[in-house]
Backbone bond lengths (Angstrom), bond angles and torsions (degrees), N, CA, C in turn:
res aa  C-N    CA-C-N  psi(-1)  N-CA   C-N-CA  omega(-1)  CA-C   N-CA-C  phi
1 X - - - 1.445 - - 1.521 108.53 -
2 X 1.475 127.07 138.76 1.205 151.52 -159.68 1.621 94.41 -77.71
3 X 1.808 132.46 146.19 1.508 114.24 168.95 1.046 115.78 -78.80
4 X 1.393 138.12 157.15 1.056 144.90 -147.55 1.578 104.58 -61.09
5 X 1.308 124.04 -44.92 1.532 116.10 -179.40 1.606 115.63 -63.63
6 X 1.747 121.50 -9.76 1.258 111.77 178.74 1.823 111.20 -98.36
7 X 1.326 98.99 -22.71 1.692 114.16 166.90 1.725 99.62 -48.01
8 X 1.241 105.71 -90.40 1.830 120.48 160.11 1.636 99.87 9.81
9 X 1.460 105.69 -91.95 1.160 130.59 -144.51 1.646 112.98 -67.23
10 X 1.987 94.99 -23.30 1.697 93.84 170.34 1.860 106.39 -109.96
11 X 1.663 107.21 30.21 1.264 86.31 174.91 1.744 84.64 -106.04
12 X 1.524 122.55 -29.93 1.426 120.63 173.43 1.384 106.43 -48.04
13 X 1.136 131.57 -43.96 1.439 134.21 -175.67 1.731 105.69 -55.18
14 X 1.608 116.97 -39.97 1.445 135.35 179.17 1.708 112.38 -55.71
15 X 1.568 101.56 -30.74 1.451 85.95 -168.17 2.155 92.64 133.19
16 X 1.198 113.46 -30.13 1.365 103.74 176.00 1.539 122.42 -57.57
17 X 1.484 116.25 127.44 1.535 101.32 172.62 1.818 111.14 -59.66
18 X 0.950 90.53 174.34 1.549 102.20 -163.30 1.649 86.12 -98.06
19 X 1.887 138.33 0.13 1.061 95.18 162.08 1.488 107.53 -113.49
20 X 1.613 118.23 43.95 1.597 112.50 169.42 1.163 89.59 -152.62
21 X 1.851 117.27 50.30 1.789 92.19 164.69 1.566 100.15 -102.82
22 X 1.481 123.24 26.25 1.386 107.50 168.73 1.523 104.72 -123.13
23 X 1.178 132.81 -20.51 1.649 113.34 143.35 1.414 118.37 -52.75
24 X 1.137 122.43 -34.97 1.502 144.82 -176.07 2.164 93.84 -58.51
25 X 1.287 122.56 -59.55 1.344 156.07 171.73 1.377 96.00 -28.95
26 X 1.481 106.70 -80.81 1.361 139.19 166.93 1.606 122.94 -5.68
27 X 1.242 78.01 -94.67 1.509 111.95 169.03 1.669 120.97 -36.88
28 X 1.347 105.30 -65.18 1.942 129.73 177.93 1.973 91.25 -59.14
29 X 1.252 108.34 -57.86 1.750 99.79 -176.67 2.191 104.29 -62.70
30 X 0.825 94.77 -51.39 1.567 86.25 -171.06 1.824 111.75 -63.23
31 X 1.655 100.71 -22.64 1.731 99.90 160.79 1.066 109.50 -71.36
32 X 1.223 134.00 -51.54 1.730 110.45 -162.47 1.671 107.19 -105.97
33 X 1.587 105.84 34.09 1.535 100.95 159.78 1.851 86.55 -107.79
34 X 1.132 126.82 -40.96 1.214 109.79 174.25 1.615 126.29 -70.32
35 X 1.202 105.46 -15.38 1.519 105.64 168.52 1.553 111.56 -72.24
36 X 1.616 137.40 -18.97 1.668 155.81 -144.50 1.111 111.94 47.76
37 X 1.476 111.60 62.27 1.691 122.84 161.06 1.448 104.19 -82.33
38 X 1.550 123.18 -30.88 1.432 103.41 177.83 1.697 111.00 -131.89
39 X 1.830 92.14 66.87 1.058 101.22 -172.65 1.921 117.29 -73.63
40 X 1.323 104.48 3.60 1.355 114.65 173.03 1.441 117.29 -139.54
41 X 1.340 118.10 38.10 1.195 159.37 142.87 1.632 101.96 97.05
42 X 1.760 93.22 -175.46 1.598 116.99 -157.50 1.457 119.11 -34.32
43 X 1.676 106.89 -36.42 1.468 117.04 -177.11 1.029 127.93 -82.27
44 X 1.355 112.56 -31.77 1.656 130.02 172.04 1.748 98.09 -78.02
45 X 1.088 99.03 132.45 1.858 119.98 158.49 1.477 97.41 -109.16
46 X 1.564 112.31 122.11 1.659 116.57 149.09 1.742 110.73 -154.10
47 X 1.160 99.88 145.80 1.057 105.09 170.37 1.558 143.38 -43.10
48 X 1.316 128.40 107.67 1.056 104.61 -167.41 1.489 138.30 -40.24
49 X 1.699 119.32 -174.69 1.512 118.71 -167.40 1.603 84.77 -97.38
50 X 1.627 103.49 155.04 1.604 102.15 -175.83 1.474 104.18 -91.46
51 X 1.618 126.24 17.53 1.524 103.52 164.26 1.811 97.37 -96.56
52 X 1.393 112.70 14.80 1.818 109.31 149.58 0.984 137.27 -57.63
53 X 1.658 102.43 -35.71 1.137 130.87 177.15 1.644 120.59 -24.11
54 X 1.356 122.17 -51.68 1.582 120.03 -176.46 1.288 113.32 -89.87
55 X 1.271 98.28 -19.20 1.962 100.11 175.09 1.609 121.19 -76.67
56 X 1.631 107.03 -20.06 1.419 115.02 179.74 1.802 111.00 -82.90
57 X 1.582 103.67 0.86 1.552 91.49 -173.04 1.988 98.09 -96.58
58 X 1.287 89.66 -38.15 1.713 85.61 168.14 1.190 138.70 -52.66
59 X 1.528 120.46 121.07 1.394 126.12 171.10 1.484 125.12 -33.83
60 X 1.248 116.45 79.02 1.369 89.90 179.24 1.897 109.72 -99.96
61 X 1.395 123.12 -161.37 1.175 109.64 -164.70 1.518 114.44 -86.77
62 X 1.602 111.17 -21.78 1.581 102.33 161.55 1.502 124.47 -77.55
63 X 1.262 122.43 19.70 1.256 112.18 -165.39 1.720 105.53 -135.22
64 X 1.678 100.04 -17.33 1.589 119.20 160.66 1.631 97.21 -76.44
65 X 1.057 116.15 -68.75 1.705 102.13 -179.39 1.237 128.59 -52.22
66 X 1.622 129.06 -26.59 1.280 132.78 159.99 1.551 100.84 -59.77
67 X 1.275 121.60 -69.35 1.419 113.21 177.70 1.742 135.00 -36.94
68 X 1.631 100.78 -24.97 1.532 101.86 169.17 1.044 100.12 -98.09
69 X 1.422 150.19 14.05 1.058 156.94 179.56 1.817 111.86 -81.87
70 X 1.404 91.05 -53.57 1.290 102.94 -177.44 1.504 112.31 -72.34
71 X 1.450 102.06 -43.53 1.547 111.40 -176.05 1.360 100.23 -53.21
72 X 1.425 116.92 -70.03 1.597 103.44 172.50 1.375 141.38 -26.37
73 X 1.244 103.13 -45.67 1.811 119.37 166.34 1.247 105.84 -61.76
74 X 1.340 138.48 -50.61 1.399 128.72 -170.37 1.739 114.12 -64.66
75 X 1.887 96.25 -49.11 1.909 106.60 161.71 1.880 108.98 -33.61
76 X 1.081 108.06 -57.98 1.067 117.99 -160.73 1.900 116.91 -70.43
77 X 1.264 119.18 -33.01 1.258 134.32 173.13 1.045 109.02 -82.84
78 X 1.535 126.82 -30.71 1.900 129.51 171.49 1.736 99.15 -63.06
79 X 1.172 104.88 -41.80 1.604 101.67 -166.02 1.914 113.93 -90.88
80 X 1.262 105.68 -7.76 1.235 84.29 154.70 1.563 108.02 -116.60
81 X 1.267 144.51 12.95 1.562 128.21 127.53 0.948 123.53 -46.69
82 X 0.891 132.76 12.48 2.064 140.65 172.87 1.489 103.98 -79.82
């Protein structure tokens, strides 16, 4: 995993404003530690184990707030294409 200022800097590159790419940061790291992306810690990235598999389809509350997260961003990019 990239340090946090290079995460930042390629999610601004994504499309994040530059003043929520560290809630933006935030948010994406605390999903895929709860998804078990760093189920063998911070430095290692791997994919989770597939008996994760049924726990990653459930709503849980970081992954409902990422989801209004996004929804918001999309609200927000429809309305200034107007």
């Amino acid at each position: 995993m990239p340090p946090a200022a290079g995460l930042e800097t390629a999610m601004v590159a994504l499309g994040v404003t530059p003043k929520q790419k560290d809630t933006a940061r935030q948010v994406f790291q605390r999903s895929a530690t709860e998804a078990g992306f760093f189920a063998y810690g911070l430095a290692v990235w791997c994919f989770p184990h597939s008996s994760l598999a049924p726990q990653l389809n459930q709503r849980t509350p970081t992954t409902r707030k990422m989801a209004e997260w996004i929804t918001h961003r999309k609200k927000e990019r429809q309305r200034w294409r107007r």
